[in-house]
C-alpha positions in Angstrom: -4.9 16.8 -15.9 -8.6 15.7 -15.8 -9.4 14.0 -12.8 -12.5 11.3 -11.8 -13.7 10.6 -9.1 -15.6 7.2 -9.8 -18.0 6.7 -6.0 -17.2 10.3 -5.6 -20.2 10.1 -2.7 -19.2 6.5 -0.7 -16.9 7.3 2.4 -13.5 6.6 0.3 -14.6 8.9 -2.1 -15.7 12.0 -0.1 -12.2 11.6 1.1 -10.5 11.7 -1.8 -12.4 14.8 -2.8 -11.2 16.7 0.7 -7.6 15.1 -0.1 -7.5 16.1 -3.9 -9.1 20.1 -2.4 -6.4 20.3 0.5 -4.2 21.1 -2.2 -1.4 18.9 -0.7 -0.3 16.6 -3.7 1.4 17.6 -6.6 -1.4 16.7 -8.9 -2.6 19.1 -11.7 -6.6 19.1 -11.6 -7.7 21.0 -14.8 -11.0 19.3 -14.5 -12.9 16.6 -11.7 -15.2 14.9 -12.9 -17.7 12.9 -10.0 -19.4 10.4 -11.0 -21.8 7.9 -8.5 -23.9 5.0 -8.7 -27.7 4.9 -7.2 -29.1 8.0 -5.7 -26.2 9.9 -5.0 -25.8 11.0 -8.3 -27.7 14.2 -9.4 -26.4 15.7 -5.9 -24.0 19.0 -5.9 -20.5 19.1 -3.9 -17.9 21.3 -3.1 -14.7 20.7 -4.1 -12.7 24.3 -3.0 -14.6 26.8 -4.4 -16.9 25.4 -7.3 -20.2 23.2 -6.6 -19.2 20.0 -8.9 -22.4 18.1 -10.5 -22.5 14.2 -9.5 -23.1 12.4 -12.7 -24.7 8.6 -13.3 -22.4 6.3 -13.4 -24.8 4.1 -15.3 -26.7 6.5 -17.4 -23.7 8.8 -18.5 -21.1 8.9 -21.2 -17.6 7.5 -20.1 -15.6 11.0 -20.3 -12.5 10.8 -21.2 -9.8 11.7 -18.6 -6.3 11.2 -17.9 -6.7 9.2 -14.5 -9.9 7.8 -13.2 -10.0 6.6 -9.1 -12.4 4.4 -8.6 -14.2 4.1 -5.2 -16.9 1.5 -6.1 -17.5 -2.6 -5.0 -15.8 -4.9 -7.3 -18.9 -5.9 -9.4 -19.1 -2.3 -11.2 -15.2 -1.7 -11.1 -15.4 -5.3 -13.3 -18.2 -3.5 -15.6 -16.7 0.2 -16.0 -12.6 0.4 -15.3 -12.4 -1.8 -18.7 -14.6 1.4 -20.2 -12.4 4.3 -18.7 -9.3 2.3 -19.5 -10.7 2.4 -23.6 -11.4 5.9 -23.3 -7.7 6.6 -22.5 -7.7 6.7 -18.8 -5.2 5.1 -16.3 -7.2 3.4 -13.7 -6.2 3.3 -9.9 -9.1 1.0 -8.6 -9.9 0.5 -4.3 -11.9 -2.5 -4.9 -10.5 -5.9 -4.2 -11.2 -7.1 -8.4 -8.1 -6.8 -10.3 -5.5 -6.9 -6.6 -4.4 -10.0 -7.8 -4.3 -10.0 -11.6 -0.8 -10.4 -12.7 -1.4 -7.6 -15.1 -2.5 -5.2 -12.4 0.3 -3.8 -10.0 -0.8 -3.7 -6.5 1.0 -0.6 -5.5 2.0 1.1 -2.1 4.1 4.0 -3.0 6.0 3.9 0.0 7.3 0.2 -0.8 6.9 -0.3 -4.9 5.9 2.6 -6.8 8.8 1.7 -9.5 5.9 -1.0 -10.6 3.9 1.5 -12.1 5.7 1.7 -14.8 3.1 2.5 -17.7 0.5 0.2 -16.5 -3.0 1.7 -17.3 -4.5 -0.2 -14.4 -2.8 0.3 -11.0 -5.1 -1.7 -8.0 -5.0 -0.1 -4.5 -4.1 -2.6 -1.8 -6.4 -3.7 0.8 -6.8 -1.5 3.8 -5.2 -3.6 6.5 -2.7 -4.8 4.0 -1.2 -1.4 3.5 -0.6 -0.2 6.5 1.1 -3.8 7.1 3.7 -3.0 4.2 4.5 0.0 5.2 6.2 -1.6 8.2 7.2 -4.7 7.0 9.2 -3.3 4.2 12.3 -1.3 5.8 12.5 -4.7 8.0 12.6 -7.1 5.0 16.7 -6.0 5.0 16.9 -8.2 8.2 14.7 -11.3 7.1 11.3 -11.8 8.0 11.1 -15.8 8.5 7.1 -15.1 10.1 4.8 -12.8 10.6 1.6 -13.3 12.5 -1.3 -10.7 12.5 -4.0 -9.9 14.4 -6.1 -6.7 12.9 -8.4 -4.6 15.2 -10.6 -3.0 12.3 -12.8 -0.3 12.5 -16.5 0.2 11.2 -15.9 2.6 9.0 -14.0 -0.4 6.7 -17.3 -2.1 6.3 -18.7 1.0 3.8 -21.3 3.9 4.8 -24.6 1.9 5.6 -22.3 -0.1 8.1 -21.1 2.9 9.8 -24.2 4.6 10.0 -25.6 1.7 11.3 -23.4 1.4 13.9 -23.7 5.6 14.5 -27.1 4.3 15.5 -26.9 1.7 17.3 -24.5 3.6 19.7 -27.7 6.5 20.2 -30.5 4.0 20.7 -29.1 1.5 23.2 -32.4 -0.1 23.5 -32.1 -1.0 19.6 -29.4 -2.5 20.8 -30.6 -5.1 23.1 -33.0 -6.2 20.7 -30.7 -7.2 18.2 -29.0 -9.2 20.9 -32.2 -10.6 22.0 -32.8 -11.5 18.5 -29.2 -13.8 18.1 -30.0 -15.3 21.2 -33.7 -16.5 19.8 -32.1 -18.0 16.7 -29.8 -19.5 19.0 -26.8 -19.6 20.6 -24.7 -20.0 17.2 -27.1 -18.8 14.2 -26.3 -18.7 10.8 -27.2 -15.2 10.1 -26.2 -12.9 7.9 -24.0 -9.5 9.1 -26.6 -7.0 8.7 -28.0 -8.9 12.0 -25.0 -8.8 13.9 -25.2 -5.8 16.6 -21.6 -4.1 16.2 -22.0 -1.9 19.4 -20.2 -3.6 22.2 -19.2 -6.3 20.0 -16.3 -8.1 18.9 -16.7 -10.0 15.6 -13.6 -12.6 14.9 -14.6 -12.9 10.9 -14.4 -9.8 8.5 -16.4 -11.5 5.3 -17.2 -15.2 4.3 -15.2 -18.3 5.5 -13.7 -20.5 3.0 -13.0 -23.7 3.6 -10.4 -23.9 5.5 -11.7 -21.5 7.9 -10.1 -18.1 6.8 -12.4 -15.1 6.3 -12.1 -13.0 3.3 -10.2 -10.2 4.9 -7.9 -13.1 5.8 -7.5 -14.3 2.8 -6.7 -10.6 1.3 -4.1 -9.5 4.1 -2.2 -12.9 3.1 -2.1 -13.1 -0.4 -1.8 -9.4 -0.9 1.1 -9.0 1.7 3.1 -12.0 -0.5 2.7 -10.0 -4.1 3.3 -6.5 -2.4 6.4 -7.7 -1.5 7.5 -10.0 -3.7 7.6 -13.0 -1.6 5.4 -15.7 -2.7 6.2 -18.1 -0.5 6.1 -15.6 2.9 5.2 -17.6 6.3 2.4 -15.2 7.5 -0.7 -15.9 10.0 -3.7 -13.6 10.2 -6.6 -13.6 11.9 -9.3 -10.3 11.5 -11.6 -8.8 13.2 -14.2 -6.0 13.8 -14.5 -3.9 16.6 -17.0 -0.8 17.5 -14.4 1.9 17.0 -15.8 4.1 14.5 -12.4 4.5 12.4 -8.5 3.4 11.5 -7.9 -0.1 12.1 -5.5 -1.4 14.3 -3.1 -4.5 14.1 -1.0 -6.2 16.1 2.3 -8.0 14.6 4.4 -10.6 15.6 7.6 -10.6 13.2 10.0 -13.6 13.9 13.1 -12.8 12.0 15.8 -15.1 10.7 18.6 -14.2 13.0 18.8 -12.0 16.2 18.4 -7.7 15.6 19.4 -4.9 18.1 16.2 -3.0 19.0 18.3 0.1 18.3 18.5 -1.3 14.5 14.7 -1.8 14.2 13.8 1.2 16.1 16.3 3.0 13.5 14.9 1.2 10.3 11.6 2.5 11.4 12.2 5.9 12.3 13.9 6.7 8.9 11.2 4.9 6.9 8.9 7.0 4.9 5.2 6.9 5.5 5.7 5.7 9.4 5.4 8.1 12.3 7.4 6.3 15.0 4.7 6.8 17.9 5.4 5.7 21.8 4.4 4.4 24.2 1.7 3.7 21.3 -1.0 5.0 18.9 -4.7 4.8 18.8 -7.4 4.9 16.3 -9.2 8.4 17.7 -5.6 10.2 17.4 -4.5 8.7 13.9 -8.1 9.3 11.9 -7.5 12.0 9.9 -3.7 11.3 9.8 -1.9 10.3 6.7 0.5 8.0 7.7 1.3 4.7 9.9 1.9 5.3 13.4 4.0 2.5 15.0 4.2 1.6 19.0 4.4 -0.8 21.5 8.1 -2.2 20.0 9.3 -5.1 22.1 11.9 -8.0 21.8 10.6 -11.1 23.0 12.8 -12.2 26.0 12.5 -15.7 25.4 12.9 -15.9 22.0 15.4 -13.0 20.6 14.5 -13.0 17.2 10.9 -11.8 17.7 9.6 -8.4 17.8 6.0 -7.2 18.7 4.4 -4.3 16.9 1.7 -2.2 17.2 -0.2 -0.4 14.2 -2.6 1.6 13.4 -3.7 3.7 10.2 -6.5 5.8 9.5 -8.2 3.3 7.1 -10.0 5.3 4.6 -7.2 7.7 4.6 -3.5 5.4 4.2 -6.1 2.9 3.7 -7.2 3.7 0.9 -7.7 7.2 -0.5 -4.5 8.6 0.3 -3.1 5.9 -0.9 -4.8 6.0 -4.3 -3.6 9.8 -4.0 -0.4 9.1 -3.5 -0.1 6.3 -6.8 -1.8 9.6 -8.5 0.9 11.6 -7.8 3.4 8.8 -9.3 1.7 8.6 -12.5 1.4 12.4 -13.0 5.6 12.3 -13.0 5.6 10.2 -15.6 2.8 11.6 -17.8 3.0 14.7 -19.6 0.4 17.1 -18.7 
């Protein structure tokens, strides 16, 4: 199959080029193409044994491939998944743009790769909302009546000048307190934007914009994605987001309230025999999942007041699960179905 890599150089997509060269999914590469937007393009990189040529996004031809994963922000996955999708290419898009078209199936193969079908646009859930699904599905055959969320989200989530950003902060503490000195002058509650908010030793409760009612954007994603993932549209769930200086994998923790009492044996059960999770006690953390591939789950406990609530901790390597071995994954599903 030919194979592009579409933000072959961002932090998703240098991931899914040392997924794709591990050699561990069943996906027939008979040619990669990488392709990048800005100044990345016009650089060489390894992919196993062969240095691969980054081509312009902008300035190049659209070649013609069989599936193209695109690893870019939503404004140029608008402008060029239409253009690989012409040229004969299923799309598997990261980007938030198309998560919520009807026409576009927003897949977790763990939980709904049977909507695939022969869709030539697949979209890649939201980080956090993955990782959610994963654990949520093999408990929907006891009846989720709620679920509140409250996500611990790594750095790395907010994209490579983020991260570095926060790389640096971390080396040059007195950088730091400048930045802090520099809130307080605007005052006690400015109205800045997020390139001026410090991450290290910082909490931030808001992951993107607020609408009106108050919800951030991440918010807003976790929620509405969570509803079509699982086909239930009118799903009681409660989220709030947040950012926290850990450099990678985000972390959640989930309050499901059930519609009638469950042993803990049964959950515990459901979970251990669900694909994608690793069943992890007493608990997981973000340093020991990055660079894992699946959802770790800890920290299970009934609520002794009110039977019929469980508490979970999760945590997922986010630009792994998260997103490019998830993309992988939905790869992999398509190249069963299509003839090589």
């Amino acid at each position: 199959m030919k194979i592009a890599i579409v933000g072959a150089t961002g932090l998703v997509g240098r991931i899914m080029i040392d997924e794709l060269a591990s050699g561990d999914f069943d996906i027939p590469i008979h040619k990669l193409f990488l392709i990048a937007s800005g100044d990345s393009a016009g650089k060489k990189i390894r992919f196993k044994k062969e240095d691969i040529y980054v081509h312009s996004l902008i300035e190049q031809d659209i070649p013609a491939v069989d599936i193209a994963l695109f690893a870019v922000d939503s404004a140029l996955a608008i402008e060029y998944v239409p253009k690989f999708i012409k040229k004969g290419a299923i799309v598997i898009d990261n980007s938030s743009a198309f998560r919520l078209k009807e026409n576009a199936p927003l897949i977790v193969p763990e939980v709904n790769p049977d909507l695939i079908a022969n869709s030539e646009l697949i979209a890649n859930p939201n980080c956090s909302t993955i990782q959610l699904v994963v654990v949520l599905k093999p408990l929907m055959k006891f009846g989720l009546a709620k679920v509140f969320v409250a996500t611990y989200q790594g750095i790395s989530g907010a994209g490579k000048d983020a991260l570095m950003s926060f790389i640096k902060e971390c080396k040059n503490t007195s950088e730091h307190i400048q930045n802090v000195s520099l809130l307080n002058i605007l005052g006690k509650n400015p109205v800045i934007s997020d390139e001026l908010i410090p991450f290290f030793g910082n909490v931030i409760p808001a992951i993107g914009n607020l609408n009106s009612c108050g919800d951030s954007a991440e918010e807003t994603k976790l929620k509405l994605e969570t509803r079509k993932i699982l086909n239930i549209p009118d799903m009681q769930i409660f989220v709030t987001a947040v950012r926290v200086p850990v450099i990678n994998a985000h972390s959640e923790v989930v309050f499901v309230e059930f519609e009638c009492e469950i042993e803990y044996k049964e959950i515990v059960s459901s979970l251990q025999s669900a694909a994608g999770i690793e069943f992890d006690e007493p608990y997981p953390t973000p340093i020991h999942v990055t660079g894992c591939r699946k959802v770790y789950v800890g920290r299970i406990r009934q609520d002794t007041e009110n039977k019929k609530i469980y508490q979970f901790f999760i945590v997922a390597d986010n630009l792994r699960k998260g997103a490019a071995t998830n993309a992988l994954q939905i790869a992999e599903e398509i190249a069963k179905r299509k003839p090589v």
